[in-house]
C-alpha positions as CSV (number, residue, x, y, z in Angstrom):
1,X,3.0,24.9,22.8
2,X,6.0,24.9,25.0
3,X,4.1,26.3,27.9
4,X,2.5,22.8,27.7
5,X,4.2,19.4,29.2
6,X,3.4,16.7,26.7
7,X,0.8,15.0,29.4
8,X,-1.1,18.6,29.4
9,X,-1.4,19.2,25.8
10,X,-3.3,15.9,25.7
11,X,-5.6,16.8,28.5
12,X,-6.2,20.5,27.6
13,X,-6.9,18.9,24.0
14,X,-9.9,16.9,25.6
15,X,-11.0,19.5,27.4
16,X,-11.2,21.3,24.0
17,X,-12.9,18.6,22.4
18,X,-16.1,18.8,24.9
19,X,-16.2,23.2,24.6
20,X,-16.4,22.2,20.9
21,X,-19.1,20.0,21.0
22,X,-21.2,22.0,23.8
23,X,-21.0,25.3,22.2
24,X,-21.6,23.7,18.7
25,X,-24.7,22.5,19.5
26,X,-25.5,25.6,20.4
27,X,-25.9,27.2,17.0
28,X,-26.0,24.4,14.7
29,X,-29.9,24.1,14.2
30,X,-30.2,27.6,13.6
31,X,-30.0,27.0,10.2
32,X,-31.9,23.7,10.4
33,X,-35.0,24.6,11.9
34,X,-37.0,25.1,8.4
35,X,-35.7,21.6,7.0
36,X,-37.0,20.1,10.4
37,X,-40.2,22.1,10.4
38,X,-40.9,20.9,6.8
39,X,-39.6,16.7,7.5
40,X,-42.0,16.7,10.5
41,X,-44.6,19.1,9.3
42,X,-44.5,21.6,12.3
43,X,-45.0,25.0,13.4
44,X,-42.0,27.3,13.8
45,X,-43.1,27.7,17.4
46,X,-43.1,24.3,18.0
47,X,-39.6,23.4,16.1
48,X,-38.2,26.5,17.9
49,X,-37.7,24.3,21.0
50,X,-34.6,22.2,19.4
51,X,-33.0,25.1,20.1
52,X,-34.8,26.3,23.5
53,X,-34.4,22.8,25.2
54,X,-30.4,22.2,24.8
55,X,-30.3,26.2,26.0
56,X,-33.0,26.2,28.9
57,X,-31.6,23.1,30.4
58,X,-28.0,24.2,30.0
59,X,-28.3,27.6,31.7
60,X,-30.7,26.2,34.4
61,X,-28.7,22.7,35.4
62,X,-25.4,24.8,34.7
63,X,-24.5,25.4,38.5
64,X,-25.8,22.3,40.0
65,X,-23.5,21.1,37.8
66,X,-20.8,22.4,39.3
67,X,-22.0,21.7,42.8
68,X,-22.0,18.0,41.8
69,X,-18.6,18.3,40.3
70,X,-17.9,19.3,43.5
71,X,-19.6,16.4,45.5
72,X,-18.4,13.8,43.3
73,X,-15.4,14.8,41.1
74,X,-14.6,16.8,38.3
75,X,-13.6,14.1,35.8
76,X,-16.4,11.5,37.1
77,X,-19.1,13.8,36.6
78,X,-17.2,14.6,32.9
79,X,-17.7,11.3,32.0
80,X,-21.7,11.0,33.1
81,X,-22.1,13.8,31.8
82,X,-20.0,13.4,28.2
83,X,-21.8,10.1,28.0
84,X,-25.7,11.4,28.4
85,X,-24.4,14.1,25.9
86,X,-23.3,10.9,23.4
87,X,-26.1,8.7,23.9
88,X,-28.7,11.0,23.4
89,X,-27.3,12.3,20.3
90,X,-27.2,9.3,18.8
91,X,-31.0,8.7,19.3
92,X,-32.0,12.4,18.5
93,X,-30.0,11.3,15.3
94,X,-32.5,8.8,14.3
95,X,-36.0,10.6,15.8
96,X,-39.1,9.7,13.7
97,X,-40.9,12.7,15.7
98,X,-40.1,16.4,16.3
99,X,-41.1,15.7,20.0
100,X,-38.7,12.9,20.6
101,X,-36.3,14.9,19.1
102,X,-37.1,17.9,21.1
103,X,-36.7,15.4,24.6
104,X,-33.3,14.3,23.0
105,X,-31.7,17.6,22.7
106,X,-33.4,18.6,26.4
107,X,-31.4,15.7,27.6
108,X,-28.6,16.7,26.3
109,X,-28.5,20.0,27.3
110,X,-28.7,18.5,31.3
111,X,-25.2,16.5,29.7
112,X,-23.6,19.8,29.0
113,X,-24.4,21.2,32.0
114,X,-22.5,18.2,34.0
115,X,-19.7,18.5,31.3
116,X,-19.1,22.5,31.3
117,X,-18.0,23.2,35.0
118,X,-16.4,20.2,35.4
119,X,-14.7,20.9,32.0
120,X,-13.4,24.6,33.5
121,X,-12.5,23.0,36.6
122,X,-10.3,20.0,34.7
123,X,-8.5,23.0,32.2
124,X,-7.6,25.2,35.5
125,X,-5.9,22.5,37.1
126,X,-4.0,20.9,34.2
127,X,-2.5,24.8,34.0
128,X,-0.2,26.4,36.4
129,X,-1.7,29.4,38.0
130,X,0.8,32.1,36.4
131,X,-1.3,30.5,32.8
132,X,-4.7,30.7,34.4
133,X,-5.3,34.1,32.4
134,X,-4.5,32.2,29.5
135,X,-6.3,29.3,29.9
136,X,-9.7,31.1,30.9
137,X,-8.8,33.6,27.3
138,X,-8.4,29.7,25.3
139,X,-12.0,28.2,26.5
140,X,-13.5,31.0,25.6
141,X,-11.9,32.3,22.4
142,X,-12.5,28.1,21.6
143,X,-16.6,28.6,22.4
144,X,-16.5,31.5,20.5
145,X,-15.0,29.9,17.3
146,X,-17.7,26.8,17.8
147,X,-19.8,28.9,18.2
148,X,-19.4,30.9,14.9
149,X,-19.1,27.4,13.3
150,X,-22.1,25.8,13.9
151,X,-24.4,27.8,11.4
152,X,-22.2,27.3,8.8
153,X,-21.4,23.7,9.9
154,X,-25.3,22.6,10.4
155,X,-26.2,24.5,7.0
156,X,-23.9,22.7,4.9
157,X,-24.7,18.8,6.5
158,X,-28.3,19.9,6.4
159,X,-27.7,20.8,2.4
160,X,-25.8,18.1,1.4
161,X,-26.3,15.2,3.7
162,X,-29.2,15.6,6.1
163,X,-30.3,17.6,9.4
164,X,-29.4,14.3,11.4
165,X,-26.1,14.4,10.9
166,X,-25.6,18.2,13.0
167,X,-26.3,14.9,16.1
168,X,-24.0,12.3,14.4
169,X,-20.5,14.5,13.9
170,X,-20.9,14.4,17.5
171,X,-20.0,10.8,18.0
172,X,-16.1,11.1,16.9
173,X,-15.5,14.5,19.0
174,X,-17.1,13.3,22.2
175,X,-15.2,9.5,21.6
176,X,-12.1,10.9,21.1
177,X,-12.4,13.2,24.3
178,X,-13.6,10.6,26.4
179,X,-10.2,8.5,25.3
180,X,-7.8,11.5,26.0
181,X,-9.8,12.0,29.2
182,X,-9.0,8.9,30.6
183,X,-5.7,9.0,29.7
184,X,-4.6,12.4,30.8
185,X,-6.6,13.5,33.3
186,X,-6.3,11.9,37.1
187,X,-9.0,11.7,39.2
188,X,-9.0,15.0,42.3
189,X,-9.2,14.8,45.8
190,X,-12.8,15.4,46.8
191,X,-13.5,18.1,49.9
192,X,-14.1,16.4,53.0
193,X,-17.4,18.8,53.7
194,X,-19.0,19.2,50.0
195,X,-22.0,21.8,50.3
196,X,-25.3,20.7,49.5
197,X,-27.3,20.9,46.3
198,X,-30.4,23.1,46.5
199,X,-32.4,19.9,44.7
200,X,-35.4,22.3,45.7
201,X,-34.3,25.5,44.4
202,X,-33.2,23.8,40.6
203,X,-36.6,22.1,40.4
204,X,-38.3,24.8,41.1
205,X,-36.7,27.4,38.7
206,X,-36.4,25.0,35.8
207,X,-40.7,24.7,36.6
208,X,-41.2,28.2,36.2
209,X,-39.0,28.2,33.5
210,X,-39.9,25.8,31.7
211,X,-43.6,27.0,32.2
212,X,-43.3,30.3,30.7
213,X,-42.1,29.4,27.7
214,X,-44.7,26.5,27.0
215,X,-46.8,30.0,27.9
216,X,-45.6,31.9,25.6
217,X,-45.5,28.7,22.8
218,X,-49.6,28.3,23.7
219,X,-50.0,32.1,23.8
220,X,-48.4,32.4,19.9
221,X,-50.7,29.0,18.5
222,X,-53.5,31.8,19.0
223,X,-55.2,29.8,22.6
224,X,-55.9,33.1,23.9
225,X,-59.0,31.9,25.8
226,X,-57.7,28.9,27.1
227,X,-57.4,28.4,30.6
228,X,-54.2,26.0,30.2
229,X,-52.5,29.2,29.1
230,X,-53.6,31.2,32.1
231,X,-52.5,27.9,33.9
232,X,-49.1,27.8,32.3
233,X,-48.1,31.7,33.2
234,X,-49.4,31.1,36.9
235,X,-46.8,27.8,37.6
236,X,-44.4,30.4,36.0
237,X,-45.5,33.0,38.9
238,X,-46.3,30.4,41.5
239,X,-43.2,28.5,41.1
240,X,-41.2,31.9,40.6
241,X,-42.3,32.7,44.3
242,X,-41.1,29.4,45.6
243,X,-37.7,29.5,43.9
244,X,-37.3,33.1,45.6
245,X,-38.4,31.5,49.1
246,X,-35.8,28.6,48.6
247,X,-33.7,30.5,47.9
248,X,-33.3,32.4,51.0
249,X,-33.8,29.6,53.1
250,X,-30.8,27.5,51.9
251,X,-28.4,30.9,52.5
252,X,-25.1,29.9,51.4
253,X,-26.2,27.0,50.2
254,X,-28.7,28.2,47.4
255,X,-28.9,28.0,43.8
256,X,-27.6,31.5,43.5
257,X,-25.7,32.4,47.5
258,X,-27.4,35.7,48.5
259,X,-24.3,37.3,49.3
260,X,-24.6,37.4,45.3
261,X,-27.8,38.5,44.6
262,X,-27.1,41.1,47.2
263,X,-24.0,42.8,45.1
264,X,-25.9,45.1,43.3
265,X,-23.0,45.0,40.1
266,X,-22.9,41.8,40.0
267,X,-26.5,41.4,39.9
268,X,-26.3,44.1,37.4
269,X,-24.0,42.1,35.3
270,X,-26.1,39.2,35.5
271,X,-29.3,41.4,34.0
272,X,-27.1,42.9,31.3
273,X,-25.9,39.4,30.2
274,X,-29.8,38.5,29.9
275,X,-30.8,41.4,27.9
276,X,-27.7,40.6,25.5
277,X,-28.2,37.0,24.8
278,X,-32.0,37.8,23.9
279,X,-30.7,40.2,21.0
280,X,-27.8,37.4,20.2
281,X,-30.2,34.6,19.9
282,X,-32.5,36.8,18.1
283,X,-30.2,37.7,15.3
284,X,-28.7,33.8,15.4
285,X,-32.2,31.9,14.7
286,X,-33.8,34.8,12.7
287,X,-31.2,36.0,10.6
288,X,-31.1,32.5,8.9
289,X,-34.7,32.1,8.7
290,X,-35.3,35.7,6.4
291,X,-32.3,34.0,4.4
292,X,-34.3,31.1,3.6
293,X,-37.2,31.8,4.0
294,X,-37.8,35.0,2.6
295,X,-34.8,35.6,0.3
296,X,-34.6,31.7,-1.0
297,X,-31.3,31.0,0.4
298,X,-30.4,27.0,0.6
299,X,-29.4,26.2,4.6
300,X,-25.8,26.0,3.8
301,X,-26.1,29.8,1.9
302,X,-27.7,30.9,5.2
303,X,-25.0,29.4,7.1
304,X,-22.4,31.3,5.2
305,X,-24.4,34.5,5.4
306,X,-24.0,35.1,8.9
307,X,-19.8,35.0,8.9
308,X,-19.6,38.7,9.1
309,X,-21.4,38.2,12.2
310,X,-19.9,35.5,13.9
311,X,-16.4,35.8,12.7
312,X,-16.3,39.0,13.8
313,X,-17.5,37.8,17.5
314,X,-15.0,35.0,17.4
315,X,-11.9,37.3,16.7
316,X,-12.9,40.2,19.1
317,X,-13.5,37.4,21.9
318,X,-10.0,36.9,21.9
319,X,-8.8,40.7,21.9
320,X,-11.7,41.9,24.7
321,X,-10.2,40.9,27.6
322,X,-6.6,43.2,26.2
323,X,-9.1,45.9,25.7
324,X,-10.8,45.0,29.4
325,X,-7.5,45.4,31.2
326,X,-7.1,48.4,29.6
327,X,-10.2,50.3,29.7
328,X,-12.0,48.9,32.5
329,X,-15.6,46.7,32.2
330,X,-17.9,49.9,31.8
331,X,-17.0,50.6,28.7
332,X,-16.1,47.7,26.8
333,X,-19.7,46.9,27.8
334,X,-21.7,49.5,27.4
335,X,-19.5,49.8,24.3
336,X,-20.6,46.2,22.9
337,X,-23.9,46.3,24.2
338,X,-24.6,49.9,22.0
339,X,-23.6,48.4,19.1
340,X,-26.2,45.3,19.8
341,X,-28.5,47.7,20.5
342,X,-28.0,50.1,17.5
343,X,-27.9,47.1,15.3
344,X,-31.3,45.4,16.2
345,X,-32.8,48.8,15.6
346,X,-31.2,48.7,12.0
347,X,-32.8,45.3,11.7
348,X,-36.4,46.3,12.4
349,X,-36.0,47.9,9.0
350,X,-35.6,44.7,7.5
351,X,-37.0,44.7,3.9
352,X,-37.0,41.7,1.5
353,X,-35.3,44.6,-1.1
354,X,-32.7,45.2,1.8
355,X,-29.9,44.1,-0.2
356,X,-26.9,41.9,1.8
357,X,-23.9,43.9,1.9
358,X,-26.4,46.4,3.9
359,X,-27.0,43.2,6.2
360,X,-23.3,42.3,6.5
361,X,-22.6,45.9,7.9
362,X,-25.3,45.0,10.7
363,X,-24.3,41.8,11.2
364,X,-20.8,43.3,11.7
365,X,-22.0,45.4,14.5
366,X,-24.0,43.1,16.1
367,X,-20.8,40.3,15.8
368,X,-18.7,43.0,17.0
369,X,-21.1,44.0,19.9
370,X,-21.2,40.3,21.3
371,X,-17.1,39.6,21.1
372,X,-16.9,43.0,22.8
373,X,-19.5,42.4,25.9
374,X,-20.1,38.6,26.1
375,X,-16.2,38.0,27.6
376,X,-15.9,41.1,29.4
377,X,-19.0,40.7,31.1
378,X,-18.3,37.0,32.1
379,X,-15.0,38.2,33.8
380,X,-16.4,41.5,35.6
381,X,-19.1,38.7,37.2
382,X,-15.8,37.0,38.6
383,X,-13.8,40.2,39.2
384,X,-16.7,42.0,41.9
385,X,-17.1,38.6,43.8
386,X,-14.4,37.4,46.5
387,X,-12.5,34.9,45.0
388,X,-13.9,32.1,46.6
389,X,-17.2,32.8,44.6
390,X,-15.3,33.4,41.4
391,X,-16.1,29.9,39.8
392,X,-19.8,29.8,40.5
393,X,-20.3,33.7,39.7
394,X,-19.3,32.7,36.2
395,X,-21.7,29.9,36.3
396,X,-24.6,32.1,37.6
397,X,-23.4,34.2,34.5
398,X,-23.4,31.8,32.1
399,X,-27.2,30.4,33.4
400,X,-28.4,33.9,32.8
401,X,-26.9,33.6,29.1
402,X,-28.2,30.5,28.4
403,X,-31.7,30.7,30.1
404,X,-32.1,34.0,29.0
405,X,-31.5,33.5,25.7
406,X,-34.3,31.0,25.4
407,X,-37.0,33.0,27.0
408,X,-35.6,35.6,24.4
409,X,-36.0,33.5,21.4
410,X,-40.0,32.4,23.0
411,X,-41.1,35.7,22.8
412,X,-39.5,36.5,20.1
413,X,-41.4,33.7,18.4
414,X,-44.5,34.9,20.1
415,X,-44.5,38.4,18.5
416,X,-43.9,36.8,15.3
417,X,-46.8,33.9,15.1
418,X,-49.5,36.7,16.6
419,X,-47.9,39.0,13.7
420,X,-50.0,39.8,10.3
421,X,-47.0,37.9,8.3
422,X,-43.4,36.7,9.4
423,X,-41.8,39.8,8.2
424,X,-43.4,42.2,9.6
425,X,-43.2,40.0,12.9
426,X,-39.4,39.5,12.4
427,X,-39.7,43.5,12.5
428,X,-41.4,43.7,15.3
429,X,-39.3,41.1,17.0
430,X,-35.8,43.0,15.9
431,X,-37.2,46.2,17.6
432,X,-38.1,44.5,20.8
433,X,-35.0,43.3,21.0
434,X,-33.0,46.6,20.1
435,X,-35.7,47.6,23.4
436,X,-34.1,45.3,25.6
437,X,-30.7,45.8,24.4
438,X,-30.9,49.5,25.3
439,X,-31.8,48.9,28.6
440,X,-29.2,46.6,29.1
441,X,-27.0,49.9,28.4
442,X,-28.9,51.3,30.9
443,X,-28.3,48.9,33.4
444,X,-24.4,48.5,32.4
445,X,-23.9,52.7,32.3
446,X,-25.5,52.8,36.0
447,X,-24.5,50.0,37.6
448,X,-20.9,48.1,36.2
449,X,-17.9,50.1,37.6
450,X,-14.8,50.3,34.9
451,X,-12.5,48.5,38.0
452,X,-10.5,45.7,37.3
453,X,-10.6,43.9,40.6
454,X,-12.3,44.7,43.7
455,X,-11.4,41.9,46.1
């Protein structure tokens, strides 16, 4: 592009590399799930945390990413964290258990948590700040796309070739942008007075965490006497209690600043965006599974039958922040976030005689929901917050994405496994969801103003 000197279009093309890879891996095993749950003879509830690992540990290391980006540059912690990303695949690539695998993709979710600040940080300076708009509108217009492309993507390897090699396309993309790294991007001046990383706070929320959903995974094997469960859901409130206490005693310094969790719309943001990704993740790991599962699709078929969903996500990602300057965040989100909520309440009528182009109109909404709220929602977090705060608000937002998604996608799982069959507990599951996603309208009608910028 001619907005581009030569030495930027080769750094903001690494930089596009990594968002590809990150938010890839995101959706890829959606699809995948039933091939790995059939190679290693497991449980849905089990297999479930491929895709709960990468997301946990991405939303929760997300901003101590960025706070080490901080300490110890932007492209140094790119390449640590590129590397771990690399490494890892390769040897989830050739797992002979669903458990190392499972460690492998955990891993590699704490890689793309060093990788995506210091990736936003990198793009933002290569840019001028007139192109800043721009550049923020590319990264996420280019998740989006990844993001659509992974189910396809991992249902056609998993078809054709085999589950492993979702892990092993990885290798090229994250070679190639470790090469055009180097090359293009020169190492930043780091701060004389870096803040310090609330260690405490991280450990201590990825615990509880971490604990709920192995709660939750016990709770659905039907252990409904067992005292580990009861064990597992108090570390979750325990450790829930000392995160809060950090918290406020490392002020300014915390995990989340409480001159944050203070500003009752961005807080309010921050809650929408959870109830949302629970419905997204939902529709993304679900969807696929009736396809296969119950209507005898192959993975790649199941892959394919979600386009009207994700397509339609990808192309209104890119229009949402025209319709955001014009209409204000209220709503474009309380817009998007009704048409989640309408659509998992059309889902909880799933029926195995619920023929597909009456699933592509749902899946329509829903794609057309998420395009709508998940990029206006990530920019109102940075538009009520001074702008100091504006980078690590949209960090904080995008923890409350990722880690919310997975605690979605537990219970989710939960209601399922205790259900009489996985239909009706898909039904169930659709209508909890289509729950939380009208309270997330609640939230967004009461709370996010329709300003552009406050500070």
């Amino acid at each position: 592009m001619a907005i581009f000197q030569s030495y930027n279009r080769l750094g903001f093309f690494a930089m596009s590399l990594a968002i590809v890879v990150i938010a890839y891996d995101f959706t890829a095993f959606s699809v995948a799930l039933p091939s790995i749950s059939d190679e290693f003879n497991s449980t849905l509830n089990h297999s479930q945390w491929i895709f709960n690992g990468y997301a946990l540990t991405l939303g929760v290391f997300i901003i101590t990413g960025g706070h080490l980006a901080d300490l110890y540059g932007r492209r140094r912690l790119f390449f640590i964290g590129i590397s771990i990303f690399t490494v890892f695949s390769i040897i989830g690539a050739s797992a002979f258990s669903l458990n190392m695998l499972i460690f492998c993709r955990i891993v590699m979710g704490v890689g793309a948590a060093a990788m995506w600040p210091a990736v936003l940080g990198m793009v933002y300076a290569l840019m001028p700040k007139e192109k800043a708009g721009f550049a923020g509108g590319f990264i996420i217009g280019i998740a989006g796309i990844s993001n659509a492309a992974g189910p396809m993507i991992g249902g056609i390897l998993t078809d054709f070739f085999s589950w492993r090699w979702i892990l092993l396309v990885n290798i090229p993309v994250t070679i190639l942008a470790i090469i055009f790294t180097w090359k293009a991007i020169v190492p930043e001046v780091l701060p004389l007075n870096p803040k310090r990383v609330d260690y405490a706070g991280v450990l201590t929320l990825s615990v509880s965490l971490f604990a709920l959903l192995m709660g939750l995974d016990s709770l659905a094997g039907s252990k409904l006497d067992s005292l580990c469960i009861m064990g597992l859901f108090g570390v979750f409130v325990v450790s829930m209690l000392a995160f809060i206490i950090i918290e406020r005693l490392m002020r300014d310094d915390a995990l989340i600043p409480k001159e944050l969790m203070k500003n009752k719309e961005f807080f309010a943001i921050g809650m929408t965006t959870l109830m949302m990704s629970t419905v997204f993740f939902a529709a993304l790991l679900y969807l696929p599974q009736f396809f296969m599962r119950e209507l005898g699709y192959s993975a790649a078929e199941s892959g394919v039958g979600l386009l009207p969903m994700i397509l339609t996500y990808a192309g209104l990602s890119f229009v949402s922040g025209m319709l955001y300057q014009r209409f204000g965040a209220r709503l474009i989100v309380s817009v998007g976030v009704s048409l989640l909520a309408c659509g998992m309440l059309l889902l909880s009528n799933l029926q195995v005689s619920t023929p597909y182009w009456q699933l592509a109109v749902v899946m329509l909404i829903l794609g057309g929901g998420i395009g709508l709220a998940y990029p206006t929602v990530t920019t109102a977090a940075m538009m009520v917050v001074p702008s100091s705060r504006m980078s690590l608000a949209g960090g904080i937002i995008y923890m409350f994405r990722s880690a919310g998604g997975a605690i979605g996608i537990g219970i989710s799982t939960c209601i399922i496994l205790l259900s009489s069959s996985p239909l009706i507990g898909m039904k169930w599951a659709f209508l909890f969801n289509a729950i939380l996603a009208f309270l997330g309208l609640l939230i967004s009608l009461c709370f996010i103003t329709g300003h552009l910028k406050k500070y």
